[in-house]
ROLOBA-270024 format. One record per residue (C-alpha): residue number from 1; residue in three letters; x, y, z. Coordinates in nm, 4 decimals, always signed. Layout:
<lopas>
<lopa NUM; 'ala'; <X; Y; Z>>;
...
</lopas>
This chain:
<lopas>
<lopa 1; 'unk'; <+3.0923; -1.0310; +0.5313>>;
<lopa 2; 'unk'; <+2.8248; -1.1234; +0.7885>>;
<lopa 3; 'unk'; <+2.6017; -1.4177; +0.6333>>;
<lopa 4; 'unk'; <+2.2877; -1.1835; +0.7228>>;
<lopa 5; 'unk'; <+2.3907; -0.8889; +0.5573>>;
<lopa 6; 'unk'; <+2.5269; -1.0690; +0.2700>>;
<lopa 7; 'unk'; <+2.1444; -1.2132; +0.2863>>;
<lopa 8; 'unk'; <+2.0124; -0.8857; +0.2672>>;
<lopa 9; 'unk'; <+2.2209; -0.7545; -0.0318>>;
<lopa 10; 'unk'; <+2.1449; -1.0727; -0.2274>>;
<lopa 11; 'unk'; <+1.7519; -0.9420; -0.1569>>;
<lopa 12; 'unk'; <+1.8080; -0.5750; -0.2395>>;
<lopa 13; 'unk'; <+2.0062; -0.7061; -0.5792>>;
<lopa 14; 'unk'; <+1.6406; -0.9597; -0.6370>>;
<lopa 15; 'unk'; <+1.3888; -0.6722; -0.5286>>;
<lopa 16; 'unk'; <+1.5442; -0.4299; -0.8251>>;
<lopa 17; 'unk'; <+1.5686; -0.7397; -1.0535>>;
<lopa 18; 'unk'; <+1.2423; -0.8234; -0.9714>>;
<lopa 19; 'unk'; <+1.0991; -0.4369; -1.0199>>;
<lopa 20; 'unk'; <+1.3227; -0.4429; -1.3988>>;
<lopa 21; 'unk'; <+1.1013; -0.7381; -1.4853>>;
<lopa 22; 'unk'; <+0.7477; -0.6149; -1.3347>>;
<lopa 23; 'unk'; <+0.7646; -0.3451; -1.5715>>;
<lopa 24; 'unk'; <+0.7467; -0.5866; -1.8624>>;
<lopa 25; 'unk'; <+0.4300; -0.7570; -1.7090>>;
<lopa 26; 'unk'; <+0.0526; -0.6974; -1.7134>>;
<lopa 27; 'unk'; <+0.0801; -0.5238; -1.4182>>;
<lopa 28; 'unk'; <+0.0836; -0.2051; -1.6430>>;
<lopa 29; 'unk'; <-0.2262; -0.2691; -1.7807>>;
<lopa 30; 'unk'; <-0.3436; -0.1771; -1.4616>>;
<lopa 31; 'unk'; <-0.1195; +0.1106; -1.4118>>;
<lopa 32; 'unk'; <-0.3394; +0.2467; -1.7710>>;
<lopa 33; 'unk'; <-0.6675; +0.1658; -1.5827>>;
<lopa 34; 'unk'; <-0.5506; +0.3488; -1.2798>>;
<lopa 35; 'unk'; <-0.4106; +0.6952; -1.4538>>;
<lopa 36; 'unk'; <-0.7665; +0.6533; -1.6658>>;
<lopa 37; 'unk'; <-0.9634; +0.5957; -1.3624>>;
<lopa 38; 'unk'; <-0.7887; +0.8928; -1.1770>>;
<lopa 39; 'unk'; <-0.8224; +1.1711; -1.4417>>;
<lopa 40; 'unk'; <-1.1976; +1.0904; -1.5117>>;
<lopa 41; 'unk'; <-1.2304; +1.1758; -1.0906>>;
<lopa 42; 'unk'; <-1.0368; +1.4532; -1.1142>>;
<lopa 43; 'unk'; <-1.1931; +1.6092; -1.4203>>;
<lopa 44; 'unk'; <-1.5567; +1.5849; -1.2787>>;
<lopa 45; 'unk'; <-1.4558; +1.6877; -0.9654>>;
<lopa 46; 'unk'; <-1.2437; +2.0365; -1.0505>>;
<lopa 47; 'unk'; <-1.5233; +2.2710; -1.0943>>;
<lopa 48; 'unk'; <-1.6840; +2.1245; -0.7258>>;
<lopa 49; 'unk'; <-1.5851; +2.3113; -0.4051>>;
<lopa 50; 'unk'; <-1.5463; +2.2340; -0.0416>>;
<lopa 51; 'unk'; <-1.7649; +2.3852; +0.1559>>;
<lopa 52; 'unk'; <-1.5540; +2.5403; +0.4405>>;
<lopa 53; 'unk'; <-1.2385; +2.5416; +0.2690>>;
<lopa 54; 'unk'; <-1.2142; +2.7471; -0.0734>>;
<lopa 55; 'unk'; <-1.1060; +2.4436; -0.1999>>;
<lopa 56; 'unk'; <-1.2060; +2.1808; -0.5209>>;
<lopa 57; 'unk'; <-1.3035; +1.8605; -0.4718>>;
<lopa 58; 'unk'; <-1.0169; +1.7611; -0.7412>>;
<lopa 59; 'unk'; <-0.7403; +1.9687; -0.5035>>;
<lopa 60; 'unk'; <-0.8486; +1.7494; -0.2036>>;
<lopa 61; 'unk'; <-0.8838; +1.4294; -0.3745>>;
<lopa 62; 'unk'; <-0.5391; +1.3835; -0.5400>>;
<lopa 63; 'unk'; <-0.3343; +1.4134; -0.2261>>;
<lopa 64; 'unk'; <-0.5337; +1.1699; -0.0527>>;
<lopa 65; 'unk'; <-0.5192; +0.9272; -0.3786>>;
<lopa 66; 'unk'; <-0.1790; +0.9086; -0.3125>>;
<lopa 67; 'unk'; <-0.1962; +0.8538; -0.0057>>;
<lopa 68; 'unk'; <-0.4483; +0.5656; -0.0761>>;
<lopa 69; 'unk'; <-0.1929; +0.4024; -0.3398>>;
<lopa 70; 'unk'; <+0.0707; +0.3384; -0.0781>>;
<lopa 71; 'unk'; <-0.1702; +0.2158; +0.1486>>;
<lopa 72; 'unk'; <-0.3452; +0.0166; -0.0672>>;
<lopa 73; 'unk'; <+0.0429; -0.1178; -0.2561>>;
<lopa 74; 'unk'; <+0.1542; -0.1725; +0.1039>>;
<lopa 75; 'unk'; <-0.1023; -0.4627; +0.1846>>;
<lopa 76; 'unk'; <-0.2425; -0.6277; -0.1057>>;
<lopa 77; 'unk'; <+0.1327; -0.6484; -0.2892>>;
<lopa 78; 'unk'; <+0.3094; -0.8425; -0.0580>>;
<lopa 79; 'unk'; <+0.0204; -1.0290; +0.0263>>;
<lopa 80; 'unk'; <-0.0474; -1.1570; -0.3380>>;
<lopa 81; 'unk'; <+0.3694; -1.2125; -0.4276>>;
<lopa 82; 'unk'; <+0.3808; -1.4160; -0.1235>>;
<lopa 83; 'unk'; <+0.0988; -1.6249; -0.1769>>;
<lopa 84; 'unk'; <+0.2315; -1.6517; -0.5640>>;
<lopa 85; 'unk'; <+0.5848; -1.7354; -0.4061>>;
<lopa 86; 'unk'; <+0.4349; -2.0718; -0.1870>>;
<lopa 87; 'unk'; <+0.3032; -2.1797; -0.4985>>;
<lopa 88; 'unk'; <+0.5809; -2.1745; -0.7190>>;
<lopa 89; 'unk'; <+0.8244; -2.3005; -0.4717>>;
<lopa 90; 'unk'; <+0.9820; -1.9898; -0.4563>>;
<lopa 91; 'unk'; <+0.8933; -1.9911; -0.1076>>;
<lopa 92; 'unk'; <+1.0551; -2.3378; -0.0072>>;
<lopa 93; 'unk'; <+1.3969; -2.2515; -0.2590>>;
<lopa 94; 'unk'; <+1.4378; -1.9609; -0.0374>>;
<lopa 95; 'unk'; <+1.4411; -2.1491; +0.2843>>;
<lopa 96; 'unk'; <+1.7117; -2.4135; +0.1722>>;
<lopa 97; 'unk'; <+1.9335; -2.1561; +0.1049>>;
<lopa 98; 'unk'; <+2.1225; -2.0048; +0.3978>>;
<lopa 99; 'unk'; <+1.9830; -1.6961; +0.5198>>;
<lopa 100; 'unk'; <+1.7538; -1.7197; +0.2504>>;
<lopa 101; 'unk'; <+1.4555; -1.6127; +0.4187>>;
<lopa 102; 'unk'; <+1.6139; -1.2569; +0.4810>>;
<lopa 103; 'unk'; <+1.7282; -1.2255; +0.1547>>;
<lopa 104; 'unk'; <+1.3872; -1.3123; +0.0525>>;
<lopa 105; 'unk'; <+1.1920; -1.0921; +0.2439>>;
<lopa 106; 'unk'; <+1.4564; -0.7909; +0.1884>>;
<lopa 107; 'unk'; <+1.3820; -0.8640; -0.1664>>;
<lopa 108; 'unk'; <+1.0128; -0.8301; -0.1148>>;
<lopa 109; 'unk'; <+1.0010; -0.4778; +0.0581>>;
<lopa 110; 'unk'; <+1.2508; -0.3775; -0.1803>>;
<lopa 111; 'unk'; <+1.0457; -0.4661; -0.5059>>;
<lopa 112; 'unk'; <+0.7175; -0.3826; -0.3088>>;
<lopa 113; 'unk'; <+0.8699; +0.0245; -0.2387>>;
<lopa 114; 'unk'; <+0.9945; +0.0477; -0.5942>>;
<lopa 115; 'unk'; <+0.6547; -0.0950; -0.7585>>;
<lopa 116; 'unk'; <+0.4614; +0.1753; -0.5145>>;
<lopa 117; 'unk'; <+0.6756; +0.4799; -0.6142>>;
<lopa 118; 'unk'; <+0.6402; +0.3973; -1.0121>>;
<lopa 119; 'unk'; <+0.2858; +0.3533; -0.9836>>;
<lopa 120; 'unk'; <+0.2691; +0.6560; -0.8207>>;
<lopa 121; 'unk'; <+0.4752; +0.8706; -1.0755>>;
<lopa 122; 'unk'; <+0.2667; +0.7321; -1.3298>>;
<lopa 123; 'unk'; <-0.0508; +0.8816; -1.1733>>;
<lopa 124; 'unk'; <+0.0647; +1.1581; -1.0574>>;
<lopa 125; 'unk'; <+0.2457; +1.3300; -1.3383>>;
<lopa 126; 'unk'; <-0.0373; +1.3192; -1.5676>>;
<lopa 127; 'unk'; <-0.3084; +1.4614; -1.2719>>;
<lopa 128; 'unk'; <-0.1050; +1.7465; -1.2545>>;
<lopa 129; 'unk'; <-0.2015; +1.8889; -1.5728>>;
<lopa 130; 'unk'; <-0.5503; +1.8949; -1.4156>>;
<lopa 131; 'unk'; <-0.4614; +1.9900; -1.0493>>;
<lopa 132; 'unk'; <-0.0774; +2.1565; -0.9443>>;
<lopa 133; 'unk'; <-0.0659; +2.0781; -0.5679>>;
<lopa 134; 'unk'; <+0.2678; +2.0487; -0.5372>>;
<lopa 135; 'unk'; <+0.4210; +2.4261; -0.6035>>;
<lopa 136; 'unk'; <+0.2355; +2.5575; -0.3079>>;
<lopa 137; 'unk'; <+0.3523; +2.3284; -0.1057>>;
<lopa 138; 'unk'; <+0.7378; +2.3528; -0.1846>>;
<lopa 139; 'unk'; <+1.0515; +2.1607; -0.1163>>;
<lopa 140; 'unk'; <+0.9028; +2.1242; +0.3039>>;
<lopa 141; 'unk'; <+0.5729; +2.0122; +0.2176>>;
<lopa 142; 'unk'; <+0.7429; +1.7499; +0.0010>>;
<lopa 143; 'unk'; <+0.9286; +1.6297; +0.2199>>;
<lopa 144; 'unk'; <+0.6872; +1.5804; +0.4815>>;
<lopa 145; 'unk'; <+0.4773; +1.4229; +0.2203>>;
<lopa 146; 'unk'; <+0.7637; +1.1639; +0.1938>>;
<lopa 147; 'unk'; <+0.7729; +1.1190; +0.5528>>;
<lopa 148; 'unk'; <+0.4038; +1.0042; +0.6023>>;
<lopa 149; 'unk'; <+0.4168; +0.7718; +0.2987>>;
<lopa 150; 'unk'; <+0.7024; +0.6185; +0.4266>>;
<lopa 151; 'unk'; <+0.5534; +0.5335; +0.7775>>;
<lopa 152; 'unk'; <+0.1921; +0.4775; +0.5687>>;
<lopa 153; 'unk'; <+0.4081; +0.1861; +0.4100>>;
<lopa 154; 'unk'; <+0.5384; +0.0315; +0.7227>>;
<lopa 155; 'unk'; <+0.1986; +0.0735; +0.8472>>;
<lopa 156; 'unk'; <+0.0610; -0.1712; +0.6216>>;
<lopa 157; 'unk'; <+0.3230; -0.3419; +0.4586>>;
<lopa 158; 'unk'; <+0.3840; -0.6319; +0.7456>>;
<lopa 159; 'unk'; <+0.0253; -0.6794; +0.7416>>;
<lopa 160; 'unk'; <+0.0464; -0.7815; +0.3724>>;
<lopa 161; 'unk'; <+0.2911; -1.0380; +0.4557>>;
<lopa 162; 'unk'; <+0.0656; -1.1970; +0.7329>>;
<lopa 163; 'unk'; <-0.2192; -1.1854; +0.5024>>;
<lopa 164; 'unk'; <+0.0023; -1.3618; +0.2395>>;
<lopa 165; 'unk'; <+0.0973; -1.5875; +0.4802>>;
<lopa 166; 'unk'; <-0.2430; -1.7576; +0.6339>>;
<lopa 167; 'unk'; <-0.3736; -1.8160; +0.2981>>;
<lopa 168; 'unk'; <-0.4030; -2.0514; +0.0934>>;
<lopa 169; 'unk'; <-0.3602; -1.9198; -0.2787>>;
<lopa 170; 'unk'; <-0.3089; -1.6158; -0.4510>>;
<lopa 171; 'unk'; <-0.6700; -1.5929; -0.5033>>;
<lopa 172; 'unk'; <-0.7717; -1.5935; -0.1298>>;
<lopa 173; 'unk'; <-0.4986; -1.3468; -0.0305>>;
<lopa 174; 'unk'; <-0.6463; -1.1120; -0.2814>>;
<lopa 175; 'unk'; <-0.9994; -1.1504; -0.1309>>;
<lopa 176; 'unk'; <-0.8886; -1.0860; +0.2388>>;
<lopa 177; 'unk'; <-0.7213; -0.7786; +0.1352>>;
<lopa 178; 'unk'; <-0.8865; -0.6301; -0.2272>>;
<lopa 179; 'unk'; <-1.2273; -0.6269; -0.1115>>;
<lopa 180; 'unk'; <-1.1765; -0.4892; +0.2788>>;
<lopa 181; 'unk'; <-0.9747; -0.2330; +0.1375>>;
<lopa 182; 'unk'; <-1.1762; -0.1165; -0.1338>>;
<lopa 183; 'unk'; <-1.4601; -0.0953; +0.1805>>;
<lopa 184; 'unk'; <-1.2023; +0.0977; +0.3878>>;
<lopa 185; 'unk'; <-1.1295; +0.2910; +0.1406>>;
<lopa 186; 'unk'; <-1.4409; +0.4221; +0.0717>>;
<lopa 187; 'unk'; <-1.4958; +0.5621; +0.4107>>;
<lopa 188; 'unk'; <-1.1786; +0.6993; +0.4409>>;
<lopa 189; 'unk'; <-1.2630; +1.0648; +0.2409>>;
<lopa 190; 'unk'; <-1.0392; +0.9319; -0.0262>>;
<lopa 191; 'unk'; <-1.2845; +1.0922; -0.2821>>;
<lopa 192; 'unk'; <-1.5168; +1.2821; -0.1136>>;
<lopa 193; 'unk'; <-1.4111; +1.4215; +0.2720>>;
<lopa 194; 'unk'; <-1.5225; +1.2370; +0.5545>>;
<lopa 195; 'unk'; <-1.6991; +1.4922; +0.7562>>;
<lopa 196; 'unk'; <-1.9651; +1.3926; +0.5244>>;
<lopa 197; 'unk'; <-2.0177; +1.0606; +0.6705>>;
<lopa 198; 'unk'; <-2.2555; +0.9462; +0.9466>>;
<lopa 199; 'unk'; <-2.0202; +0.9726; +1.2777>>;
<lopa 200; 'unk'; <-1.9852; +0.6546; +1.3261>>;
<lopa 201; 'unk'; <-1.8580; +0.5525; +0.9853>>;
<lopa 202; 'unk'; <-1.6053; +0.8554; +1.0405>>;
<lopa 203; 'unk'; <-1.4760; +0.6612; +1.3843>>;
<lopa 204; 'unk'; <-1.4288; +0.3693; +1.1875>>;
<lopa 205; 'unk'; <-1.2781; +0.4306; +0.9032>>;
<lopa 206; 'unk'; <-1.0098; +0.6387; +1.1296>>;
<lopa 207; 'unk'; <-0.9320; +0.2745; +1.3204>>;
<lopa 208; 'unk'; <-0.7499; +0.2001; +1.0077>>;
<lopa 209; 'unk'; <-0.4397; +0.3748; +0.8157>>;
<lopa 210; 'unk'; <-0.5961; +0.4489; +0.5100>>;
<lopa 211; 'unk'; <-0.7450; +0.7583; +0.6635>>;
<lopa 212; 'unk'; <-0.4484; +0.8659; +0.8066>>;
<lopa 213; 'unk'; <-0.2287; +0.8248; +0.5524>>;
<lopa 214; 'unk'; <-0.4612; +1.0495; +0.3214>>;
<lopa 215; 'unk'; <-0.5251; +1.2911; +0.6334>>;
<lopa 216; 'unk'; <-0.0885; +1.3206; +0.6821>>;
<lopa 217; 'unk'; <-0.0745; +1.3764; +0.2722>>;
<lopa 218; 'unk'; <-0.3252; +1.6235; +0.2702>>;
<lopa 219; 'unk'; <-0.1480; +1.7958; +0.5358>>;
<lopa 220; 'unk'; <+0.1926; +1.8126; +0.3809>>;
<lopa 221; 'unk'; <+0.0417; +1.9283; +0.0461>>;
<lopa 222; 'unk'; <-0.2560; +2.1769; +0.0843>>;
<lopa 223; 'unk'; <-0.2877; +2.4683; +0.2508>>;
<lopa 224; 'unk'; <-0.4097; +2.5417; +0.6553>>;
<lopa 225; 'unk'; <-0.7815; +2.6113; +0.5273>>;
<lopa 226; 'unk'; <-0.7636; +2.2376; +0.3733>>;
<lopa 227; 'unk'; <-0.8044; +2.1624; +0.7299>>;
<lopa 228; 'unk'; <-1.1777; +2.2407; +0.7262>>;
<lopa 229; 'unk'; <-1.2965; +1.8985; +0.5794>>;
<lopa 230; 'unk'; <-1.1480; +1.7305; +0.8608>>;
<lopa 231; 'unk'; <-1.3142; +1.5985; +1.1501>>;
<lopa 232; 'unk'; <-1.2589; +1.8698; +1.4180>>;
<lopa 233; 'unk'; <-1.1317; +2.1489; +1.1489>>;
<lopa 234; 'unk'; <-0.7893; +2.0699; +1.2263>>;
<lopa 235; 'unk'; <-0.4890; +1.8775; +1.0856>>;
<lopa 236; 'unk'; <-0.4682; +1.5876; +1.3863>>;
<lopa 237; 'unk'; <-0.0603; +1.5161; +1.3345>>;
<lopa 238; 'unk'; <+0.0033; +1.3202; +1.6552>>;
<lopa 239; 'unk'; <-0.3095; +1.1276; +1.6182>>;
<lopa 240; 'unk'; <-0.2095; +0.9899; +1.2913>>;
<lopa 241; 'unk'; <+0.1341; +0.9360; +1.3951>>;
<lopa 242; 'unk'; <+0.0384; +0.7526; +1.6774>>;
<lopa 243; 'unk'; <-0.2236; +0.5124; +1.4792>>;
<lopa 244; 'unk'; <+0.0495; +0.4741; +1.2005>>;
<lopa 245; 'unk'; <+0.2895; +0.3814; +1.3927>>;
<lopa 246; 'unk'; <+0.0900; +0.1549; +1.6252>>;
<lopa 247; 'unk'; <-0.0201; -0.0249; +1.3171>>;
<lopa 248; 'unk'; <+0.3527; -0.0518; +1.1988>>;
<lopa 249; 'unk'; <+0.4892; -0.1819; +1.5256>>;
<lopa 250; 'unk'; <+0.2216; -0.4128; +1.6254>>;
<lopa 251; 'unk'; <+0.2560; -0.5506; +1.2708>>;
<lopa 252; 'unk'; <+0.6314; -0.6236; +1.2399>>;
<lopa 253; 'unk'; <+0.6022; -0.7671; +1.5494>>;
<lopa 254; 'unk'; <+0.3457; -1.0109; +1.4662>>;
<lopa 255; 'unk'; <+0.4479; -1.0569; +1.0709>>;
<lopa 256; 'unk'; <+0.7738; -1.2380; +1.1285>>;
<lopa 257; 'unk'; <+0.6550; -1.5213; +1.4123>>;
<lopa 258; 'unk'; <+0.3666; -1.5702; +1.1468>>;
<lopa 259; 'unk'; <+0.6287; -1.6065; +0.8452>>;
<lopa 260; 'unk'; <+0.8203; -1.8347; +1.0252>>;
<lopa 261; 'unk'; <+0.5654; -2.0467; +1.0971>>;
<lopa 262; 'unk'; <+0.4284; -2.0451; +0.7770>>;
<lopa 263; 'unk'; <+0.7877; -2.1378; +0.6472>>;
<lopa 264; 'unk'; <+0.8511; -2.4293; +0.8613>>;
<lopa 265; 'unk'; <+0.5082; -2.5700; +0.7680>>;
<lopa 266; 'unk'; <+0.6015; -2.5345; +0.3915>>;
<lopa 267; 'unk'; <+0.7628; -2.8605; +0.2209>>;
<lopa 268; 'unk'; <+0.7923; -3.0017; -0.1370>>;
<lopa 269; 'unk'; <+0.4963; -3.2542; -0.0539>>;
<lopa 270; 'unk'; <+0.2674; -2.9760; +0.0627>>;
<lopa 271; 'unk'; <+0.3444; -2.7655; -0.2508>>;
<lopa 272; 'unk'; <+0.2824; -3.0987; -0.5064>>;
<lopa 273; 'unk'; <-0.0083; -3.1562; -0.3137>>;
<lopa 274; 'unk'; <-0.1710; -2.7850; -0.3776>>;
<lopa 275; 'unk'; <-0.0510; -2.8325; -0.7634>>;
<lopa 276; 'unk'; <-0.3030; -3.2015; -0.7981>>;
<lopa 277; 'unk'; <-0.5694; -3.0129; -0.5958>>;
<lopa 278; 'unk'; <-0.5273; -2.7422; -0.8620>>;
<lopa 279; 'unk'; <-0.4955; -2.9912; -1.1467>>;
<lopa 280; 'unk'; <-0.8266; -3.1407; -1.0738>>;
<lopa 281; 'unk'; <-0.9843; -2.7899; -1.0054>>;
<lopa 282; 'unk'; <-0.9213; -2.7073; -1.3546>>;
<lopa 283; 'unk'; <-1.0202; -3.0570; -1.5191>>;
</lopas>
């Protein structure tokens, strides 16, 4: 078998093995905040309409929370794991090994997708007892649905790895990508549409995917008069493929020269070093 696809099946085979274990971690503690957090928006907000569209609040908001999730899974995952990864070694194990790198980052986008979609199942099934968009929009608008998530997650998941990669610790990868996105995200119409923004917030917040992401979910699950809390009244679908997939391309082109830089830089003396520096932090 060729040594790089033998790479990448070693990574698919870590990525599940990887998912199996996440699901015995804290990291479900914040799955319970997040279902909490979700149904307390959606239960104030089902009784509020949308001016314009004959719509709740609660009917617009849940599409573009999901949305939002793989957005928001896409970049601050991978850029936390690999930040965890340089400090554990894992990192520096995976480049002694033979094509280690690929099976590495295989196993990465692997564990990242199947962490996104269980988070999402776990939100979503539960907000459907409150608000049912899905029958309307049938087996087509599911699929299309699945379509923009996917590109929403190449959109942003190469730009997790370069944030993961120029910092120094876990705890200043989360603060280049937590708190930008949670800004983003709040001018993105996540929870309240964006037409009622000032303009210019609404031209920046649709510089970045977050809006688009919710704009192409929204689209694929709500119906044509949905359309009226957009900008312009109109679903924009080769706008937001064209900033999605500008983001994605200009990102995987730029996230593996920075990974391999950051990988030939990484040695056992550099990670010992980090571990006194955090040793004397903490005493």
């Amino acid at each position: 078998m060729n040594a790089t696809l033998y790479g990448a099946r070693l990574g698919l085979d870590r990525g599940w093995r990887e998912f199996k274990h996440s699901l015995r971690s804290s990291d479900q503690g914040f799955n319970l905040f997040t279902v909490i957090a979700v149904l307390t928006v959606l239960w104030f907000q089902r009784d509020s309409q949308v001016e314009g569209t004959g719509m709740s609040l609660a009917s617009l908001t849940l599409p573009s929370m999901i949305g939002m999730s793989v957005a928001f899974s896409g970049l601050v995952g991978p850029a936390g794991s690999l930040s965890m990864n340089r400090e554990d070694g894992t990192l520096l194990r995976a480049k002694a090994v033979p094509n280690g790198m690929v099976g590495y980052l295989v196993g990465r986008v692997v564990q990242t997708s199947l962490d996104t979609v269980f988070s999402l199942v776990v939100v979503v099934v539960p907000a459907l007892f409150l608000v049912d968009v899905f029958a309307a929009a049938g087996v087509v608008g599911l699929l299309a649905m699945v379509g923009v998530l996917a590109l929403g997650m190449l959109a942003t998941l190469p730009w997790g790895a370069v944030a993961g990669s120029i910092t120094k610790s876990p705890g200043s990868a989360m603060g280049i990508t937590m708190l930008p996105m949670m800004g983003i995200t709040a001018i993105s119409g996540i929870f309240y549409p964006i037409t009622a923004m000032p303009g210019w917030l609404q031209g920046l917040a649709q510089v970045f995917p977050v809006y688009w992401v919710g704009h192409g979910t929204r689209w694929a699950l709500l119906p044509d008069a949905a359309a009226g809390a957009e900008p312009g009244g109109t679903w924009r679908l080769p706008l937001m493929l064209l900033v999605l997939a500008t983001w994605a391309v200009v990102g995987f082109l730029l996230a593996p020269t920075i990974l391999r830089r950051m990988a030939r830089r990484e040695s056992g003396t550099d990670m010992e070093q980090r571990r006194q520096a955090a040793l004397q932090r903490g005493s």
